[in-house]
C-alpha positions as CSV (number, residue, x, y, z in Angstrom):
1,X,18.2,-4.8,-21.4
2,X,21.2,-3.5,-19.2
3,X,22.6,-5.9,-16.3
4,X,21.1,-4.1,-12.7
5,X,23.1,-6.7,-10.9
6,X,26.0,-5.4,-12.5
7,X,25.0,-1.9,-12.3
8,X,23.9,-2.4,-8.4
9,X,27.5,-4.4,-7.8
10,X,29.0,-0.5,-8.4
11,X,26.3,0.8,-6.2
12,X,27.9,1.0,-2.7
13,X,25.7,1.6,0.9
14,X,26.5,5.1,2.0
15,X,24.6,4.2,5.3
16,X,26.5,2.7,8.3
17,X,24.1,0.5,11.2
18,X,23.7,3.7,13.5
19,X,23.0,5.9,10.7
20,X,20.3,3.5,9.8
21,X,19.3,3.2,13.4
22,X,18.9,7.4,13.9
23,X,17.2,7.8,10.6
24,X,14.6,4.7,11.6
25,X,14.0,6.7,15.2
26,X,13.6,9.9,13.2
27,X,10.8,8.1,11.4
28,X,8.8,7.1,14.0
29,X,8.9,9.8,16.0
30,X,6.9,11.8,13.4
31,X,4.2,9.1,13.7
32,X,4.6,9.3,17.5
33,X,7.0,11.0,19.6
34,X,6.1,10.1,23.0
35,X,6.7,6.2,22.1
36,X,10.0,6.9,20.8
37,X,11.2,8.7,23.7
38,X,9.4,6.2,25.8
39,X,12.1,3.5,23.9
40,X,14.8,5.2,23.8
41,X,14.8,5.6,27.4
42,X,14.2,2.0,27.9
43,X,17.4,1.4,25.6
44,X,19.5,3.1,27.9
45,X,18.6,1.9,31.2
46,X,19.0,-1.6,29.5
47,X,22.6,-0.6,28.0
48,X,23.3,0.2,31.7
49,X,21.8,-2.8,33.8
50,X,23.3,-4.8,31.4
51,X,27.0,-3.6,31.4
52,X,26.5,-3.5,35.6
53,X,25.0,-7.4,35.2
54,X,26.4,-8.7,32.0
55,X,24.2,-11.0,30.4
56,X,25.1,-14.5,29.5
57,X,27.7,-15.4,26.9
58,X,24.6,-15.9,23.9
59,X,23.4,-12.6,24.2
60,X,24.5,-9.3,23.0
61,X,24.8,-6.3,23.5
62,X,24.2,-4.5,20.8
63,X,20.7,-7.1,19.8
64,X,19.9,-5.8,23.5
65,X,19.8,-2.4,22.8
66,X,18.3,-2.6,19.1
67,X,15.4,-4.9,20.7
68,X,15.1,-2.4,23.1
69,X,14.6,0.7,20.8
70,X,12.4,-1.4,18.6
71,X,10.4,-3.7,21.1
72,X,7.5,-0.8,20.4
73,X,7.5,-0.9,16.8
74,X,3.8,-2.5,16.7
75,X,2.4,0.8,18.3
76,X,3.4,3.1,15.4
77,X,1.3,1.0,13.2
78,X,-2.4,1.1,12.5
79,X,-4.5,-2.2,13.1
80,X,-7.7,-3.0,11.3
81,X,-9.0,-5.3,13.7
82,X,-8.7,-3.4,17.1
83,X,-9.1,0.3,15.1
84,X,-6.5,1.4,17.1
85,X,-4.6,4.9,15.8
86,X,-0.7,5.2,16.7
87,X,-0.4,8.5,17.4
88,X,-2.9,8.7,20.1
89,X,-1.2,10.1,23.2
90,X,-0.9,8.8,26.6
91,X,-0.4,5.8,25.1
92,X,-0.7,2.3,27.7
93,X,2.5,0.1,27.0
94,X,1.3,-2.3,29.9
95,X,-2.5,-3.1,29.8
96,X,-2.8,-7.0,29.4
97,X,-5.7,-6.2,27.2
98,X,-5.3,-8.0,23.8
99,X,-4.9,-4.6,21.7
100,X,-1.7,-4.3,23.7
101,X,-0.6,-7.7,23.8
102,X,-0.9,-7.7,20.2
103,X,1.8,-4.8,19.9
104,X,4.0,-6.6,21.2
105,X,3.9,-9.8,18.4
106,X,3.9,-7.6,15.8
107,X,6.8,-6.1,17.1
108,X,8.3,-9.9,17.4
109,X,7.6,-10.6,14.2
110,X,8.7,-7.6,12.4
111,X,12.1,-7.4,14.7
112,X,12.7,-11.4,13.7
113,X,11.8,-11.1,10.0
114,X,12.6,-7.7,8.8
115,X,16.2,-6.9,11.3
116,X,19.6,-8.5,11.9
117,X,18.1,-9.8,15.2
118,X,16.1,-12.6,13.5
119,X,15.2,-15.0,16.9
120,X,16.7,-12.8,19.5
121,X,13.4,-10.6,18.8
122,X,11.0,-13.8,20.0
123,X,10.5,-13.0,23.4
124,X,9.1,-10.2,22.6
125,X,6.0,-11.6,21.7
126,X,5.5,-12.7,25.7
127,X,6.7,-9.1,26.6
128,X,4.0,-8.9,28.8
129,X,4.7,-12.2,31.1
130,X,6.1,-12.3,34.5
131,X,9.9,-13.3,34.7
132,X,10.2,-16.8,34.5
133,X,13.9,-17.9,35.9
134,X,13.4,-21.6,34.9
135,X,12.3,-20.8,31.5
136,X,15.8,-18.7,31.0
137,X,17.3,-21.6,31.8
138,X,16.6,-23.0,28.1
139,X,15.8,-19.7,26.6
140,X,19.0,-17.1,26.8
141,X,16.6,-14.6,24.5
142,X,14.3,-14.3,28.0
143,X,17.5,-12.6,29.6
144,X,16.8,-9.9,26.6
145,X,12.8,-9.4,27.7
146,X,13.7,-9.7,31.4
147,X,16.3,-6.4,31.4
148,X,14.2,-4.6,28.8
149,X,11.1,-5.0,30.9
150,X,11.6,-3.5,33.5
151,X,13.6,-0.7,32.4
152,X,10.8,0.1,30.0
153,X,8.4,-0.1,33.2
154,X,10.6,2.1,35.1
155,X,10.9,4.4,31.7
156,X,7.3,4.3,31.9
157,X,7.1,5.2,35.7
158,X,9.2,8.4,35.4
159,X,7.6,9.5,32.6
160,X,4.6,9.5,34.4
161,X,5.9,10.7,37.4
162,X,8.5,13.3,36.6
163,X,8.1,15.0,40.1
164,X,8.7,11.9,42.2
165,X,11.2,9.6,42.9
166,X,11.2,5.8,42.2
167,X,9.9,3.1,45.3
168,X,12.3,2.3,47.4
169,X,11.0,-1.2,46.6
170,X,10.8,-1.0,42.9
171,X,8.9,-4.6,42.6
172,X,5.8,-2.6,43.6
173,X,5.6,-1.2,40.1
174,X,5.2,-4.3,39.1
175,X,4.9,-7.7,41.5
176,X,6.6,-10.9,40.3
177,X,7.6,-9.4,37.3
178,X,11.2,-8.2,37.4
179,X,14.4,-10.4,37.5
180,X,16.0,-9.7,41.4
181,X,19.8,-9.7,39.6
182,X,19.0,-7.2,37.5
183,X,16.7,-4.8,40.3
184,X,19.9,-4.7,42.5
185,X,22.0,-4.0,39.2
186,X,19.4,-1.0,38.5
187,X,19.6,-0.1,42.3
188,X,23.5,0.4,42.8
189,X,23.6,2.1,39.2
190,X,20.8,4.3,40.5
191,X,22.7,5.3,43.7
192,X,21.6,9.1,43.9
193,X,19.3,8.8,41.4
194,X,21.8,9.0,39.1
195,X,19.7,7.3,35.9
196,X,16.7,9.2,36.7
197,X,18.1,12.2,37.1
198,X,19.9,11.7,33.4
199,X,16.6,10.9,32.4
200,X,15.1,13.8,33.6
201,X,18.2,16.0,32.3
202,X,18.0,14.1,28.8
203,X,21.7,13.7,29.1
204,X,21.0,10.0,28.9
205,X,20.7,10.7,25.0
206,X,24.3,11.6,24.7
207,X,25.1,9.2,26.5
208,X,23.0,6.5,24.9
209,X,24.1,8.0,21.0
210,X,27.9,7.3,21.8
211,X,27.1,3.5,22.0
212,X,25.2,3.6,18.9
213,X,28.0,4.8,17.0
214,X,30.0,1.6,18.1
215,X,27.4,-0.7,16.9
216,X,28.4,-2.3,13.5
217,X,26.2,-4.8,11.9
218,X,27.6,-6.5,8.9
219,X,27.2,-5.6,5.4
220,X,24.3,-8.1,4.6
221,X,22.3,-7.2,7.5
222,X,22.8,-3.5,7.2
223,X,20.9,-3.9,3.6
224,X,17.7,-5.7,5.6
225,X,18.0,-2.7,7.3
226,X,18.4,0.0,4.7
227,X,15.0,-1.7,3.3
228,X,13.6,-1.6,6.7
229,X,13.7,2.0,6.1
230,X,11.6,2.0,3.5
231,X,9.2,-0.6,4.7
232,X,8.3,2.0,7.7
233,X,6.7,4.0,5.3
234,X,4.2,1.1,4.5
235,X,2.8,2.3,8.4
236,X,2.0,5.2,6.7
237,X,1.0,3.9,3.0
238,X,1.9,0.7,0.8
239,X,1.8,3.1,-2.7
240,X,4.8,5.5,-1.5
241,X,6.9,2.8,0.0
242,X,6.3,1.0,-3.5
243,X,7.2,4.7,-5.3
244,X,10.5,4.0,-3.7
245,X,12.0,1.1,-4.7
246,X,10.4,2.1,-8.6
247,X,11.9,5.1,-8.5
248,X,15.3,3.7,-6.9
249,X,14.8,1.3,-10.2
250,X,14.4,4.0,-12.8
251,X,17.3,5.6,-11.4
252,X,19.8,3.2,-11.5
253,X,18.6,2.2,-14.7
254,X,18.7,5.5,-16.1
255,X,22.7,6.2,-14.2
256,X,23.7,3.1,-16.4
257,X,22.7,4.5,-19.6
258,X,23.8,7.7,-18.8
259,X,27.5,6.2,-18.3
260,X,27.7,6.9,-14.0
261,X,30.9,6.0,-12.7
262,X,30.4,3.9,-9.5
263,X,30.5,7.3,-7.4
264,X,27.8,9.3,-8.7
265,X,26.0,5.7,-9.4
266,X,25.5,5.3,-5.6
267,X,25.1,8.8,-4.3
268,X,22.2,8.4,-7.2
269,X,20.5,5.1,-6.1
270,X,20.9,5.6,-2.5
271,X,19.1,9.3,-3.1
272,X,16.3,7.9,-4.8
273,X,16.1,5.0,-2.3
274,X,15.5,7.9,0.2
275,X,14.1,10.6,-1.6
276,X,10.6,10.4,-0.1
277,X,11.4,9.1,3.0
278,X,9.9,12.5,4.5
279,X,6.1,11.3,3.7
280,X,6.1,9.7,6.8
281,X,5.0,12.7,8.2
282,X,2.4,13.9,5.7
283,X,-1.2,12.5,7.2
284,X,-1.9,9.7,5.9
285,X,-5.3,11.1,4.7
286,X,-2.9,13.3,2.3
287,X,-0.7,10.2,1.1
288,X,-4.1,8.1,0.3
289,X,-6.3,10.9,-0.6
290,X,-8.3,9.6,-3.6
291,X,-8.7,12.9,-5.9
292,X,-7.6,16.2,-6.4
293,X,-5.4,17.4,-3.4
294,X,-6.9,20.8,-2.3
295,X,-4.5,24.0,-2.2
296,X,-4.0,23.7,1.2
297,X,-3.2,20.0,0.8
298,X,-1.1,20.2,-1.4
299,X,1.0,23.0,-0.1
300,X,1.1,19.9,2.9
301,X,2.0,17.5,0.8
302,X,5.3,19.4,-0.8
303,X,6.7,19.9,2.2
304,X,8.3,16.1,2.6
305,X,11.0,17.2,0.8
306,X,11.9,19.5,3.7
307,X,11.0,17.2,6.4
308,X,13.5,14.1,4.3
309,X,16.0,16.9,4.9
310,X,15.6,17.3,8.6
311,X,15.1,13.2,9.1
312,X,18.2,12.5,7.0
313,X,20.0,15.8,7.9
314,X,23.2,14.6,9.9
315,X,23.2,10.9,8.8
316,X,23.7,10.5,5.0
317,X,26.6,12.4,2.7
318,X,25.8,16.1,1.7
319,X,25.8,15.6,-2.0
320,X,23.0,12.5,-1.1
321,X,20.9,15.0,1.3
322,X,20.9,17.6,-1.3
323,X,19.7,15.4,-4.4
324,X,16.7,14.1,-2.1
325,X,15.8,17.6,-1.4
326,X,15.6,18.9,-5.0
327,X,13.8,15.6,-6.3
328,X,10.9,18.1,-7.2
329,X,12.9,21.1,-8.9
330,X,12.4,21.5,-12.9
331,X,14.9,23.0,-15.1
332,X,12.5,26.0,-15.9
333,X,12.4,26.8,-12.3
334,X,8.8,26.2,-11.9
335,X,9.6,23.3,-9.6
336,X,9.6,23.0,-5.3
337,X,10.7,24.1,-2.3
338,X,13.5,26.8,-3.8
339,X,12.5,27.3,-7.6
340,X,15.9,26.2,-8.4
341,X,16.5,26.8,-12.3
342,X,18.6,24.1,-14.3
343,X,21.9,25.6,-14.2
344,X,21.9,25.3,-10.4
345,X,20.9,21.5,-10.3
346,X,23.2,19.1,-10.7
347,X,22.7,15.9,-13.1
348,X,22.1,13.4,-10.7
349,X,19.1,16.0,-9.1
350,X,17.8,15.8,-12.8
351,X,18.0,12.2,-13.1
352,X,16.2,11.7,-10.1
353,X,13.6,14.1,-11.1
354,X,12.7,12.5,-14.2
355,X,13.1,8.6,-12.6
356,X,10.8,9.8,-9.7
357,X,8.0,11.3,-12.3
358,X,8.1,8.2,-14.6
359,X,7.4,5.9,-11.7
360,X,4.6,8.1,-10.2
361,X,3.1,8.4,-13.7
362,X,3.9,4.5,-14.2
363,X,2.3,3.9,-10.9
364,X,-0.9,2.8,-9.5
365,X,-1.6,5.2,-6.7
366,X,-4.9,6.2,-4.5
367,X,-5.7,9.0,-6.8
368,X,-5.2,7.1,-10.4
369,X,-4.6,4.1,-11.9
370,X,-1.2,3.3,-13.6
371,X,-1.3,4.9,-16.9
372,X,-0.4,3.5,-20.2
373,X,2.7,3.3,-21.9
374,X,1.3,6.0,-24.2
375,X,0.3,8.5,-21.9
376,X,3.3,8.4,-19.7
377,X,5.8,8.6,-22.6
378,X,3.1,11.8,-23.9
379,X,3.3,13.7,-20.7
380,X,7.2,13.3,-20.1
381,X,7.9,14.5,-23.5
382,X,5.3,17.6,-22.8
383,X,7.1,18.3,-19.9
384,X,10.7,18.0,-22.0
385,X,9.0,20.3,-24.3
386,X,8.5,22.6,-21.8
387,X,12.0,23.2,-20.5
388,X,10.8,21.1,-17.0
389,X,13.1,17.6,-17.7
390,X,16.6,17.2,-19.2
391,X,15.6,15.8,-22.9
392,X,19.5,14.5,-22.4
393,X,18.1,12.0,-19.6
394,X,14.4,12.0,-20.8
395,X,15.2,10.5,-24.4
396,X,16.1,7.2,-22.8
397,X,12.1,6.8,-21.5
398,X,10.9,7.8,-24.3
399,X,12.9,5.0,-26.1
400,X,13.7,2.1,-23.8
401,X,10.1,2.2,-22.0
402,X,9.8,-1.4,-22.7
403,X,13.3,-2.0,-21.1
404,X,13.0,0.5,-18.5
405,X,10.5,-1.6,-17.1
406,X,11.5,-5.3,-17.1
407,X,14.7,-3.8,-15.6
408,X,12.7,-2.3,-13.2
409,X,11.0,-5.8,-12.5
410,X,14.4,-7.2,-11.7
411,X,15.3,-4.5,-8.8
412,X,11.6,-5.0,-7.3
413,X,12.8,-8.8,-6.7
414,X,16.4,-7.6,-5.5
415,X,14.7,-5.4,-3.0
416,X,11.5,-7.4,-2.3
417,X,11.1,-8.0,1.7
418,X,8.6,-11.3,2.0
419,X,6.5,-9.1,4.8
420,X,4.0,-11.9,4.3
421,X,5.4,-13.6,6.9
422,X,5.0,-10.9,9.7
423,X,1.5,-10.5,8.6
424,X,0.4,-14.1,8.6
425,X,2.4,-15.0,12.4
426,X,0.3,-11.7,13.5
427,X,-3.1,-12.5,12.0
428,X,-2.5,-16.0,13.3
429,X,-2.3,-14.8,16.8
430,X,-5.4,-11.9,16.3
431,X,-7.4,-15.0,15.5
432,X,-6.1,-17.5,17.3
433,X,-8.8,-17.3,19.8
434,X,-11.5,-17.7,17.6
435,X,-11.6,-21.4,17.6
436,X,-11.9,-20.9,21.7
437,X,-15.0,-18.9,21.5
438,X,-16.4,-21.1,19.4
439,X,-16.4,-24.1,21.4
440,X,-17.5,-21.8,24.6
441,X,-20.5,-21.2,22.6
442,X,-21.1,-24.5,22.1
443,X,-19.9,-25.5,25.5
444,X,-22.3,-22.8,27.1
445,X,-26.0,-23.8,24.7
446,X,-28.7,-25.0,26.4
447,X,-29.7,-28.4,25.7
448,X,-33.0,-27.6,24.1
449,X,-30.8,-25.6,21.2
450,X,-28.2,-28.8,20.6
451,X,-31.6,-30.6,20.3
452,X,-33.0,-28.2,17.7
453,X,-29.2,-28.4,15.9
454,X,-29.7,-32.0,15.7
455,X,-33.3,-31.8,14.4
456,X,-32.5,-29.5,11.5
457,X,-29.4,-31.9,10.7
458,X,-32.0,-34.7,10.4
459,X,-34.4,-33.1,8.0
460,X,-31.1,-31.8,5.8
461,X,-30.5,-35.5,5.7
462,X,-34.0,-36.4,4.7
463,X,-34.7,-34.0,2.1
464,X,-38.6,-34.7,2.8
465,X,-40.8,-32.3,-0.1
466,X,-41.1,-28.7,1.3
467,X,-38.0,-29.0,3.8
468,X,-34.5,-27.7,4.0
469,X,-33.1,-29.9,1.2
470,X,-35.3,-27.3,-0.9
471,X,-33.0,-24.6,-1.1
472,X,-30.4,-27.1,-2.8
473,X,-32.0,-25.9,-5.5
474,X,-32.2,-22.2,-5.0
């Protein structure tokens, strides 16, 4: 069995933090469009409040304007318990219902556990709270909810307001909720309606994607967020974000054999690390469909490989945005979106093809369980035989199988994100009133119902012929 530690120490990440950041913003807007608009806004009235006001020493400003492009990550999501849908429109950012409140901890939890700003992101869960100057006072992260706040309230405002100007007195948006230092920061920066006006002009993107560029996380953290990238697809389905990081495996595994010099090695993995990042814009009724795809469906379906290319487009190297569009190409030509025939597609496209078809055959997905050794290895060699797969690449499937997959084991842990942890903190709080309405019901019985409660306990302790204790034996 090859070495992937090795092989993934000559894999370098093409990606730098903003490109990471664009391509995660890309993503979400094709689950909802309005929300990322929504925080992007919101990140750049913070980015300015806060360079008017600076923020204490313990904060900065980059986590500020991260949190604030992020701090609606919960509403892209779907939720079992509330059955809420994401891409709804008109969507409420500031009802105190518990739907909404419960965006905001998810967002919290994920931004803590899954990004660079680990405990910065904590205030996030109380997003919803009044400003609180004493509780700053041991808290510097409250500065962070405090200046997002209301500029996402004042986002919020315009947005739904795009003919008027803002109050005069901009605490009657909200009452007791914004931090006065940071309402006369907006105010003098505001002077003319000069944000709002940007805002309206959308030259506040410009202006807001030239401070992005300048952000620079370091090399560790920009790999939590290079897997945040393919975590976001697990808002749209758990089996494609798992495809992923299998085929990502194959790949690198296959590259090694194949003899890939450190260049080609990570313009290889970091294709197939991206290759179907475009799904996330296929319905999810598509992704999770559980037979036979339909013609029209289908035709759906192949068309992530052109939206990849428009998410990616811009943000990773050419030779990378060009191997994750031609994933789905055969060598006969009978492949998709151009019919490109073998002699046009270069041997990392045809590595990627045949990694990405082992792992979807390999794979459990809504439509089919995995299938066996046997059948996989039959179907790639068929499709050798027919002129669709390089036999040069295809020969080491069909004879390291076994290998293929304990290496591919190995990657799985090297790329594994414990997302346990945001699930369990946000299920915590769903139920956490549970125990409450319990003891209201109890609190709120009549006493001739405790009395019956206590009657039935006294025959289950009896066990008389004919009673409760009966059913014991049932």
């Amino acid at each position: 069995m090859l070495s992937l530690e090795k092989g993934m120490d000559n894999v370098h990440h093409v990606l730098e933090t903003d490109d990471i950041i664009n391509i995660a913003l890309r993503m979400l807007a094709c689950i909802n469009r309005e929300a990322v608009q929504h925080s992007i806004r919101t990140a750049y009235l913070s980015y300015k409040v806060a360079s008017e006001h600076p923020m204490a020493k313990e904060c900065k400003m980059e986590n500020l304007v991260f949190l604030a492009l992020f701090h609606t990550i919960g509403f892209f999501r779907e939720d079992i318990h509330f059955d809420y849908i994401p891409h709804q429109s008109n969507m409420n950012f500031f009802a105190h219902d518990k739907v909404i409140k419960s965006k905001y901890v998810f967002a919290c939890y994920y931004l803590d556990y899954m990004t660079p700003v680990k405990a910065d992101a904590l205030p996030i869960q109380n997003f919803l709270q009044p400003h609180n100057k004493d509780l700053r006072e041991f808290l510097y992260q409250e500065e962070y909810k405090d200046i997002i706040y209301m500029c996402a309230r004042i986002s919020d405002y315009v947005m739904k307001n795009p003919d008027s100007a803002l109050p005069e007195n901009l605490n009657v948006i909200d009452p007791g909720y914004f931090a006065p230092e940071y309402v006369e920061a907006f105010k003098k920066l505001n002077k003319g309606n000069a944000l709002t006006d940007a805002i309206k002009s959308e030259s506040h993107i410009s202006e807001l994607s030239k401070y992005i560029s300048t952000i620079r996380f370091n090399q560790e953290d920009n790999k939590s967020l290079e897997r945040m990238l393919v975590q976001l697809l697990d808002f749209k389905s758990t089996s494609t974000m798992k495809h992923s990081i299998n085929t990502s495996s194959y790949a690198l595994s296959l590259g090694l054999r194949l003899n890939l010099d450190s260049k080609n090695l990570t313009t290889l993995y970091n294709s197939a690390f991206l290759h179907d990042i475009g799904k996330i814009a296929t319905p999810q009724r598509i992704l999770e469909f559980p037979g036979k795809l339909s013609p029209e469906d289908m035709g759906i379906m192949r068309h992530h490989v052109n939206h990849s290319k428009r998410i990616l487009n811009g943000f990773v190297p050419e030779e990378v945005l060009e191997t994750v569009y031609r994933h789905h190409e055969k060598l006969n030509g009978t492949g998709y979106p151009r019919h490109i025939k073998g002699k046009d597609l270069t041997l990392l496209q045809r590595i990627l093809t045949v990694a990405d078809i082992t792992s979807a055959l390999n794979d459990s997905r809504s439509y089919k369980c995995e299938f066996s050794k046997e059948k996989t290895i039959s179907i790639i060699q068929k499709m050798t035989d027919k002129g669709e797969l390089d036999p040069t690449i295809t020969k080491y499937v069909l004879e390291d199988f076994d290998e293929l997959l304990q290496e591919q084991n190995v990657l799985q842990s090297m790329l594994s994100v414990d997302f346990s942890k945001v699930i369990t903190n946000y299920n915590d709080y769903i139920l956490s009133d549970m125990g409450m309405m319990a003891d209201s019901l109890l609190n709120n019985a009549d006493a001739d119902d405790i009395e019956e409660v206590e009657e039935i306990d006294e025959l289950e302790e009896d066990g008389e012929p004919g009673d409760l204790g009966d059913l014991e034996e049932i």
